[in-house]
N, C-alpha and C positions, 0 to 999 in steps of 0.2 A: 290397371296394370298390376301382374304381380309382381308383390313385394318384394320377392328376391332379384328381379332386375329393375326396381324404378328408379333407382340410383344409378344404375351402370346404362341404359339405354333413354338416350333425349330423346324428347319427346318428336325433335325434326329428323330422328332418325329415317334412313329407309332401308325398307325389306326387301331381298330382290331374287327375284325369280329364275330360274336355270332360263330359259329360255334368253332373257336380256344377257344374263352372264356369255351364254355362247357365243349370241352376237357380236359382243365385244370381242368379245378371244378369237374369235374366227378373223375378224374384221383387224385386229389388231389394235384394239384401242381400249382396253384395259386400264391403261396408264390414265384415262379420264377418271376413272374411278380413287384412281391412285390420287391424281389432281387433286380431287374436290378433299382429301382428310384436311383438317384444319381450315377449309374455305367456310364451313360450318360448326354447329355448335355437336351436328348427330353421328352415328357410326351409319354404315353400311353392314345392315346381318342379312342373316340366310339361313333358313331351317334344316333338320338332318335330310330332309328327302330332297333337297335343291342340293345339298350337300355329295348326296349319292349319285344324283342325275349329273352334274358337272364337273365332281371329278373321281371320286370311288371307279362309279362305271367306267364313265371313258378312258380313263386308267389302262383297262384291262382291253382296253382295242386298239391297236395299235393306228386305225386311221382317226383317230380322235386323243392319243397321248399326247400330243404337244400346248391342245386347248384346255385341254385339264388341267394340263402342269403350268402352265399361265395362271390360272382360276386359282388351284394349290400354294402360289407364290406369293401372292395375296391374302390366302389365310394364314400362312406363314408366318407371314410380315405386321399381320394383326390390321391388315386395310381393311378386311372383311372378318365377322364374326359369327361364328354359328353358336346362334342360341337355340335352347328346345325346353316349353313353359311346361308347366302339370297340365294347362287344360287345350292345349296344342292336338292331341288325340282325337280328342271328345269334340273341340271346333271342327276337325279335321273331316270328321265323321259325317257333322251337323251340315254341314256345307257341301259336300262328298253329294251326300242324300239330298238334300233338296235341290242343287244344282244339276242332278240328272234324274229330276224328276219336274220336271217343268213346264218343256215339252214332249208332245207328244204326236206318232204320225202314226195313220191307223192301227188307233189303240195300241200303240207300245211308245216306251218311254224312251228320249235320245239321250243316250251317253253323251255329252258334252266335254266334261273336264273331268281328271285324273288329280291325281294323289300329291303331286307334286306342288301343280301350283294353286291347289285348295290347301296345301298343307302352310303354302307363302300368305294366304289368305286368312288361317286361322293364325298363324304368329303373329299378322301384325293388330290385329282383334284382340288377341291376348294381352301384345305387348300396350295397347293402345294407341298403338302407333295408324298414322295417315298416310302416308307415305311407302306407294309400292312399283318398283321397277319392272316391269313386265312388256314380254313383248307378242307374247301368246295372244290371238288375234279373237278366241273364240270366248277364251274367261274375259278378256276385256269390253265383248258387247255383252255378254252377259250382264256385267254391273253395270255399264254405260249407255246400252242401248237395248234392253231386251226385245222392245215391242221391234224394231231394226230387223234382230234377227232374224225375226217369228218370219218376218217376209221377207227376208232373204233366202231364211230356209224355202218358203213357200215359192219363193221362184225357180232354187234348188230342185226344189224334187218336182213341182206341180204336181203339187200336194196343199190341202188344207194341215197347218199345224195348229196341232190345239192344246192352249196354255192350262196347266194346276195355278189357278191364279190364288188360290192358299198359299201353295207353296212361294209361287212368285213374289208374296208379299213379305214373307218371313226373310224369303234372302235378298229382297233390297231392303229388308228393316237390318239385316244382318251388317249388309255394305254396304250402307248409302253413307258413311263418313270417308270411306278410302280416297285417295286421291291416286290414280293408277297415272304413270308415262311411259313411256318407250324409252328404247337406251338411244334413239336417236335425237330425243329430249334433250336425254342428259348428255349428250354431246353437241348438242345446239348451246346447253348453258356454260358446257368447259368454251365454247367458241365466244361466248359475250366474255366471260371472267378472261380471257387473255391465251388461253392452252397452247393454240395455233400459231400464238404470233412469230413462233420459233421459222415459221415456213417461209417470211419473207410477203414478198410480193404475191407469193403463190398461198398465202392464207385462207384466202374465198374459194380457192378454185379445194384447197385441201381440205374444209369442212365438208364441199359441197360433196368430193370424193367419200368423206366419210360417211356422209348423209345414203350415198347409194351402194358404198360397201354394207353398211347394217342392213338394208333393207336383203342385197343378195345373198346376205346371210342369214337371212331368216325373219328381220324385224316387219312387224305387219304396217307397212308405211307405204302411199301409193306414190307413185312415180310425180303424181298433182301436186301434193302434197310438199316435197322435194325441189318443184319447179316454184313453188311459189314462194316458200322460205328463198330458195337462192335470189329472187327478184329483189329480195327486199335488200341485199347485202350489199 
């Protein structure tokens, strides 16, 4: 971790990614995040380019102002923290490149992932940190499931894809420490720690609502998935 934040960012910190943040904001459950300060020893950061993507930009469209200025109110408020390390660029880069150079489908190589949440991916590398909120469905087989992919893609297109297994190994040596969740996670855990109980009798029924408000907003979580967390409640 560099020096200049190992003091200021714990180690159970989490990183988090534009993608989970909209979720929440769309879905209205930001206040989860808000929940957990102090339920923990970590912050909640965010790099300059999740910074831009969830609220700079949407800022500037008016069908997206009201989710940004939820996100904004948060860094406001210091619930969330934008850090940006010296070798954040240079990760940014390393990762960038090997991550859409992978695979490949008649001899060309697949764009995969963007700038954004490779840039979530070198901060928490930098920071040292394990812990990354993301709800982005394509970076998360990427680290979790590559070989998954490969024939997903391959049912996709009915097409052979064919893996830079060099490269594949540099970037699971790069992220095989992350520990990545969904914002539907972390609102399964504001649901254990108590966040809900404000609802009354309708507690289970208002998780489970938040469980399919996230996913309609974006978070990569299948309806199975949903049915089978509720069973258990």
């Amino acid at each position: 971790m560099s020096g200049k934040y190992s003091n200021e960012i714990p180690e159970d910190s989490i990183v988090c990614d534009s993608s989970s943040l909209l979720s929440l904001s769309d879905s209205c459950l930001l206040w989860v995040i808000s929940g957990m300060i102090g339920r923990f020893t970590g912050r909640f950061v965010i790099s300059k380019a999740v910074e831009y993507e969830s609220v700079i930009r949407p800022l500037e469209m008016k069908s997206h102002t009201l989710g940004a200025i939820r996100v904004k109110k948060l860094l406001l408020d210091n619930v969330i923290k934008v850090v940006d390390t010296p070798n954040s660029k240079t990760l940014t880069s390393e990762i960038l490149s090997l991550g859409n150079d992978l695979f490949y489908l008649a001899g060309k190589p697949l764009k995969l992932i963007h700038e954004g949440e490779t840039e979530t991916l070198a901060l928490a590398i930098d920071l040292g940190l394990k812990n990354i909120l993301i709800d982005e469905r394509t970076t998360r087989m990427l680290i979790e499931a590559p070989l998954e992919m490969k024939a997903h893609m391959e049912t996709e297109f009915q097409r052979k894809i064919d893996i830079n297994g060099r490269n594949l190994n540099k970037f699971i040596d790069m992220t095989r420490n992350l520990n990545l969740f969904r914002s539907t996670e972390l609102a399964i855990i504001g649901y254990e720690k108590g966040f809900f109980k404000d609802y009354g009798e309708m507690e289970k029924r208002a998780i489970e609502s938040a469980l399919y408000g996230l996913k309609f907003a974006g978070c990569s979580i299948s309806f199975n998935e949903i049915e089978e967390y509720c069973k258990t409640l």
